[in-house]
N, C-alpha and C positions, 0 to 999 in steps of 0.2 A: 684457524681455518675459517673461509668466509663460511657465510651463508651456503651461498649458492653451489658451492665445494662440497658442505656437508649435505645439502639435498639429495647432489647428484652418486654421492657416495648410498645416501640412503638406502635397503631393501627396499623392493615395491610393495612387501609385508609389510612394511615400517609407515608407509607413503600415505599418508591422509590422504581424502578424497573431500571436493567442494561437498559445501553443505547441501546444495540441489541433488548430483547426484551419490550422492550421501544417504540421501532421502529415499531415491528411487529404486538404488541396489540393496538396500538392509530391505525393503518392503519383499522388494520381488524373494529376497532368503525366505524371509515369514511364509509368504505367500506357497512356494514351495515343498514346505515341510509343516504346515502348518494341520492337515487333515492326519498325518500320521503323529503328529504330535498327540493330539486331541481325541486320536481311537482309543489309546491305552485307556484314557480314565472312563470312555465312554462302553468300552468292554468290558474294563473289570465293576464299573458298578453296575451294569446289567444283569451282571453273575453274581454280583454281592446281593443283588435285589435292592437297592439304592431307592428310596425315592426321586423324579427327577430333578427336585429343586436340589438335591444334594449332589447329585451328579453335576449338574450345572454350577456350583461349587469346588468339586475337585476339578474342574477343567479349566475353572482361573485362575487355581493354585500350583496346576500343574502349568499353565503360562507360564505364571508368575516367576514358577522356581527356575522354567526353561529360560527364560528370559536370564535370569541372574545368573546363572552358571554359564549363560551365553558370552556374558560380558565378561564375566571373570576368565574364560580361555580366550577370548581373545586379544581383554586389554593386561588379563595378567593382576595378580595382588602380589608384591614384592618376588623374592624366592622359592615362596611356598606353594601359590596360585597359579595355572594356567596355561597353557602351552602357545599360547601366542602366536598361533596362528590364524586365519578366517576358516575358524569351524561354526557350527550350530548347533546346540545340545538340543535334545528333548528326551522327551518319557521313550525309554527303552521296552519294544516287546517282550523281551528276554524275561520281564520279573510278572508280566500279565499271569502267567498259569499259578508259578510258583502262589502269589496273593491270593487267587479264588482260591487256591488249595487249603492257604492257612486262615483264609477268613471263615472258609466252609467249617475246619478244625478247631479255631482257636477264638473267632471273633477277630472285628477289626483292631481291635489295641493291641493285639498282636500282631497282623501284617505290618502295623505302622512302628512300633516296635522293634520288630526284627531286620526292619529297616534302617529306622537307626543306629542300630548294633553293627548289621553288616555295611553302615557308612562309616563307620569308625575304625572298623575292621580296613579298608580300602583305605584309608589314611594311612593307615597302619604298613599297612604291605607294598603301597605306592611304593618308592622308593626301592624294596628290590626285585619287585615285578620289573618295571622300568630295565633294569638291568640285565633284564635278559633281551634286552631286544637284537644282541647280538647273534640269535636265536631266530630271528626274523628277517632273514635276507627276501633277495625279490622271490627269490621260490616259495618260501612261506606268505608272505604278506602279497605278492601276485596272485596266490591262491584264495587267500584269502577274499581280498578286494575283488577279485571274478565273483567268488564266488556270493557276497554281500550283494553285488548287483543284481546275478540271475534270481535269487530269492528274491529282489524284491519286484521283480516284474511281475511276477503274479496280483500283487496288492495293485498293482497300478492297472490292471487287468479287470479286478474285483471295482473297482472303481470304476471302471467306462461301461462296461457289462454288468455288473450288477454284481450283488455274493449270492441271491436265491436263482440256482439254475432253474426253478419249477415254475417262479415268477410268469406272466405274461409279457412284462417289458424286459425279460432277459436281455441283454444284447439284442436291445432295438436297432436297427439299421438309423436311425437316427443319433443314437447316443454312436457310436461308430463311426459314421461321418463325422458329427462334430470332432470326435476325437483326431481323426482322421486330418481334418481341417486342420487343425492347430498345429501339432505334429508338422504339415505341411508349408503352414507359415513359420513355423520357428525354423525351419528347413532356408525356405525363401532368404530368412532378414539374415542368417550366418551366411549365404553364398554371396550376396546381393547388398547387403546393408553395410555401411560401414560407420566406425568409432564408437558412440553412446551407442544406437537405434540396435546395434546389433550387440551389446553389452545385455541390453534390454529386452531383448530377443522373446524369451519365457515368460517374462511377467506383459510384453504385448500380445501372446499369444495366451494368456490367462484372461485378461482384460477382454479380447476381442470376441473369442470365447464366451466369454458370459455374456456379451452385451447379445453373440447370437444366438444364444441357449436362451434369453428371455422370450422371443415370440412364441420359443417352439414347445414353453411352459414347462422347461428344466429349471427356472429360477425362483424360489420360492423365499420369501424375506418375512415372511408374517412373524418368525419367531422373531427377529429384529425386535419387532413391538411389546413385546412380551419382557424381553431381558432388561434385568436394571441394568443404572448410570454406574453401580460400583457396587461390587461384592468381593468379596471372598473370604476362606474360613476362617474363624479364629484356632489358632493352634491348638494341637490336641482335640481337634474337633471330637473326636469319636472316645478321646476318656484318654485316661491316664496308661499310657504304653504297659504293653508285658512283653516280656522275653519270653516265652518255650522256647529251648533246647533246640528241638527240629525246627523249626521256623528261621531259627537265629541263624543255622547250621545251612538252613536251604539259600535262604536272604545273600549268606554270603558263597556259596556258589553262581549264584548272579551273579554278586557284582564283580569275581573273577572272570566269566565271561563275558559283565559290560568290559573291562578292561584289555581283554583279549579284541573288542570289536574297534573298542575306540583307538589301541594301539595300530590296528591294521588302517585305521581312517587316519590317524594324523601321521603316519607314516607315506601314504597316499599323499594328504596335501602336503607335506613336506615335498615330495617330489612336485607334485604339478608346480608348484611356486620356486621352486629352486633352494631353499630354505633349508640345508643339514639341520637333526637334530641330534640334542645331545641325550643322554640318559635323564640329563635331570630335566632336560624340557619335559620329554617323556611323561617323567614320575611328576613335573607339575601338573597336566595336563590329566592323570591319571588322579590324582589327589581331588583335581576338582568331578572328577565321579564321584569318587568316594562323599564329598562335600553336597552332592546333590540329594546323597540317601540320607545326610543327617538334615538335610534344612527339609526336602520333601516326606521325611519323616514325619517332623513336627509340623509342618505345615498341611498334611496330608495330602502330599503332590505324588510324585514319583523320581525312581531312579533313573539318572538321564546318563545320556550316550551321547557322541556325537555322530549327527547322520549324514546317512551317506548321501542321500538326494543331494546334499547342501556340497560336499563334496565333487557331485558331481557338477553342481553349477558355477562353482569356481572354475571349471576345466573347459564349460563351456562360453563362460563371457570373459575368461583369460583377467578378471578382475581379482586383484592378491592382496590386496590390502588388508588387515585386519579390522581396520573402522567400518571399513561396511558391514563385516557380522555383528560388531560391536552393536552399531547402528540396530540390528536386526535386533541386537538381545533386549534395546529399548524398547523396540515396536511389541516383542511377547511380553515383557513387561507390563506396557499401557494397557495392551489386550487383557494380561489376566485383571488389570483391578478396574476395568469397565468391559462388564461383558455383554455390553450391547455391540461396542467393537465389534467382539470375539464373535457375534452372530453375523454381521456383516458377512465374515469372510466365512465362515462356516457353511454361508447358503452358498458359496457358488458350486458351480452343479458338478458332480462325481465327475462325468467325461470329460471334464474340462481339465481337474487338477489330474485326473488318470493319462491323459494326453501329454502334461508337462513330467509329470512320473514318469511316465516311459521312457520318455528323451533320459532325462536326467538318471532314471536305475542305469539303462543302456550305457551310460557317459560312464557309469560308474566302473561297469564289465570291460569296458573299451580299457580302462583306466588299468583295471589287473591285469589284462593280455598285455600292455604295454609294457607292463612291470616284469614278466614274464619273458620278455622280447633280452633281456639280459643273464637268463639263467643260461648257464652252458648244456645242453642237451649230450652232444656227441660223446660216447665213452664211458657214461655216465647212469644210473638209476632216477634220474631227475624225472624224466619223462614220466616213469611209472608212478612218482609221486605225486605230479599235479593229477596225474590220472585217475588215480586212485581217491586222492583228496577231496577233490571235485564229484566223483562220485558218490564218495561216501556225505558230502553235503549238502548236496541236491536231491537225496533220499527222502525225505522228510517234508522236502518243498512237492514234490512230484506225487506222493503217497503220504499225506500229512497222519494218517492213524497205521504207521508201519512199527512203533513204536509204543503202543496203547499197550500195551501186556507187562510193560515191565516198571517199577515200581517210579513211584512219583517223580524221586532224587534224580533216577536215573535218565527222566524224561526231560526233565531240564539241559541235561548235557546232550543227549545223544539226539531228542526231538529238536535241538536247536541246528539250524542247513551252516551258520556259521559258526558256531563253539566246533559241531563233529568235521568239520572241514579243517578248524584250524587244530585240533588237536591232531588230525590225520597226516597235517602236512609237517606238526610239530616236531610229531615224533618219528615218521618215518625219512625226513631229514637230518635228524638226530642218527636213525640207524643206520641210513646211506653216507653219510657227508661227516661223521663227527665220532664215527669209532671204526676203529681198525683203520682200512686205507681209506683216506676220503677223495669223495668226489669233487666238482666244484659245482656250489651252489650260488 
C-alpha cells in the first residue's frame, strides 16, 4: 500500500496534526479545563487546613498526574493503557467530599492510601465493568451526557459571578459583560471564520478576554512572582499510607462512579468522532482511571476522569485527532513541574474561563439530546426514563444540601447529579427494555 493510500485510509483519530497547530490546539484543551482541574486540590486542602505552600504542591502533582494519564488515553500503552481517543483527564470532583471526610477521620495516609487501594481495585474490575457497556445505549449514556453538561453550568456560573452571593462584586455587570463578550466572539469566529481561526475559536476568545479584563483590574499576576521555577512533592509526601476499612470501601465507591462518568464521556467522543468502540477500548480507557488513583496516590495528586468541557471542545472545533490531547497531556505536564507556568494561567480572570465553560458545558448538553435524538419514544417507557433520570439528577445540582441527612456513603452516590442520574437511567432501562417484553432503547 502506498503512502498516500494508507493516509487516506487513516481515521482522523489516527491523523497527526502539524507541529504549530499542534501547539495551539493541545494549549487551548489546557487552557479549557485547566481551572476545574486545579479546584479539586485547591478545595480539598482548604478543608484539610493545608498550609499554602503545600497546597501549592498538590496542584503540581495533580498537573502532573493529569498530564500523564492524559497522554496515556490518548496515545495508548500497548493492550492494557488507554482508550485512544482525544480525551483530557483531570482531578475528578466526585472524590473531593469522600477525602475531607477521611482526612477529618483517619488523617492524610489514609486518604492517600485508600486511594491507592481503590486504584487497584479499578484495575481490577476494568475489564468487566467495560462489559457492560451494552447496558449503555443512547437512552442511558444520552442521559447521561445531558445530564454531565447541565451540572456543570452552574460551575461556569460560579465563575463569571462569583460563589459568595453576599459579596459586593457578586455578579458585577462588568464581570457579565465581559462574559458576555467572549461568549459573543466565540459565536462570531464559528458563523464567520473559517479553517484554523475558527478551530481556535475558544482559546481566541480566552486570549481576548484577558487581554480586556486587564484594564478593567480582573488580571492579577503578582502570584506569578512568587511561584518557583520547579516543584513538586516527593512521594508519600504526608508519611507512609494506611488502609481503614471505611476509607478503602468509600475510595472505591469513587472510582466506580469515576468510571460510570468516564464511560459516558468516551462513549460521547466515540460518537462525535465517528470512532466504534470496543469493550476492550472501554476497559483500557477505564484502567487508566484506575492507574491514576495508584500514581495520584503516591504522588499525592488525585483521581482523574476525563472531562467533559474537553469533550465538549472536540464537538466544537470538529478537531479529532488524538495528538492534540496527547499534545495537551504535555502542556499539564510542564505545568505541574514549573509552577510559575501553572500561575500564569491560573490568573486569568474567573469570567473569562466561566465564558468559555459555558459554551463548552452547553456543547456538552447539545451533545446528550443529540444522543437522545435516536432513542425510539413512540410505544415505549423511554420517555419516562430520561424523565425521570434527568430529574432525579439534577436534584442535587438545583438543592445541593437535599441530601445532608443521610449518612456519608450514601452522599457519595446519591449527592452526585451524575452517578443518581446514571444509576436512574441504568436501572430503570433495565426494568423497561430488558425484562419481560422489551421496549426499544
Amino acid at each position: 500500500m502506498t503512502r498516500t493510500a494508507a493516509t487516506r485510509e487513516r481515521h482522523p483519530v489516527d491523523s497527526p496534526v502539524g507541529a504549530g497547530r499542534l501547539i495551539v490546539l493541545g494549549l487551548q484543551h489546557v487552557l479549557v479545563m485547566y481551572t476545574g482541574c486545579v479546584t479539586v486540590p485547591l478545595v480539598f486542602g482548604a478543608a484539610a487546613n493545608l498550609p499554602t505552600g503545600t497546597i501549592a504542591l498538590l496542584i503540581s502533582a495533580d498537573l502532573l498526574i493529569a498530564g500523564v494519564i492524559t497522554i496515556i488515553q490518548s496515545l495508548g500503552v500497548g493492550k492494557v493503557l488507554g482508550v485512544r481517543l482525544p480525551v483530557v483527564a483531570g482531578a475528578t470532583f466526585t472524590a473531593v467530599s469522600p477525602m475531607i471526610l477521611i482526612a477529618s477521620q483517619y488523617g492524610l495516609q489514609a486518604v492517600y492510601g485508600s486511594m491507592i487501594a481503590a486504584g487497584i481495585f479499578g484495575l481490577l474490575v476494568a475489564v468487566p465493568f467495560a462489559k457492560a457497556i451494552r447496558f449503555f445505549p443512547p437512552l442511558v449514556s444520552g442521559v447521561v451526557i445531558t445530564v454531565v453538561g447541565l451540572s456543570l453550568i452552574s460551575v461556569a456560573a460560579g465563575l463569571i459571578a462569583g460563589q459568595d452571593s453576599s459579596a459586593p462584586d457578586y455578579a458585577a455587570p462588568v464581570n457579565l459583560a465581559l462574559a458576555a463578550g467572549i461568549v459573543v466572539l466565540i459565536i462570531v469566529l464559528n458563523r464567520w471564520a473559517r479553517g484554523f481561526i475558527a478551530q481556535i475559536a475558544v482559546l481566541l476568545g480566552l486570549i481576548v478576554g484577558t487581554v480586556v479584563a486587564i484594564p478593567l483590574g480582573l488580571v492579577d499576576f503578582s502570584s506569578v512572582g512568587d511561584a518557583g521555577w520547579f516543584g513538586i512533592t516527593a512521594p508519600l509526601h504526608f508519611g507512609a499510607p494506611h488502609f481503614p476499612i471505611a476509607a478503602v470501601i468509600s475510595m472505591c465507591v469513587v472510582m466506580l462512579v469515576t468510571f460510570t462518568e468516564s464511560t459516558a464521556d468516551m462513549l460521547a467522543v466515540s460518537q462525535l468522532t465517528g470512532k466504534p468502540l470496543s469493550n476492550g477500548d472501554v476497559a483500557r480507557g477505564l484502567a487508566g482511571d484506575g492507574l491514576s488513583g495508584i500514581l495520584g496516590g503516591f504522588m499525592n495528586a488525585f483521581v482523574d476522569t476525563i472531562f467533559a468541557q474537553n469533550v465538549g471542545l472536540v464537538e466544537v472545533t470538529k478537531v479529532r485527532s488524538r495528538y492534540v490531547t496527547a499534545a495537551a497531556g504535555g502542556f499539564l505536564v510542564l505545568l505541574g513541574l514549573v509552577p510559575k507556568l501553572g500561575e500564569v494561567v491560573a490568573s486569568l480572570p474567573g469570567p473569562v474561563i466561566g465564558a468559555a465553560g459555558l459554551v463548552m458545558f452547553g456543547t456538552v448538553t447539545a451533545v446528550g439530546i443529540r444522543a437522545l435524538r435516536k432513542v425510539e419514544f413512540e410505544g415505549t417507557g423511554n420517555l419516562l426514563i430520561v424523565a425521570i433520570a434527568i430529574g432525579v439528577g439534577m436534584l442535587p445540582v438545583v438543592a445541593p444540601e437535599f441530601y445532608h441527612r443521610f449518612p456519608a456513603w450514601a452522599q457519595i452516590i446519591a449527592g452526585s447529579a451524575i452517578t443518581s442520574a446514571t444509576l436512574a437511567a441504568f436501572v430503570l432501562n433495565l426494568l423497561f427494555n430488558h425484562t419481560g417484553k422489551r421496549g426499544k432503547s
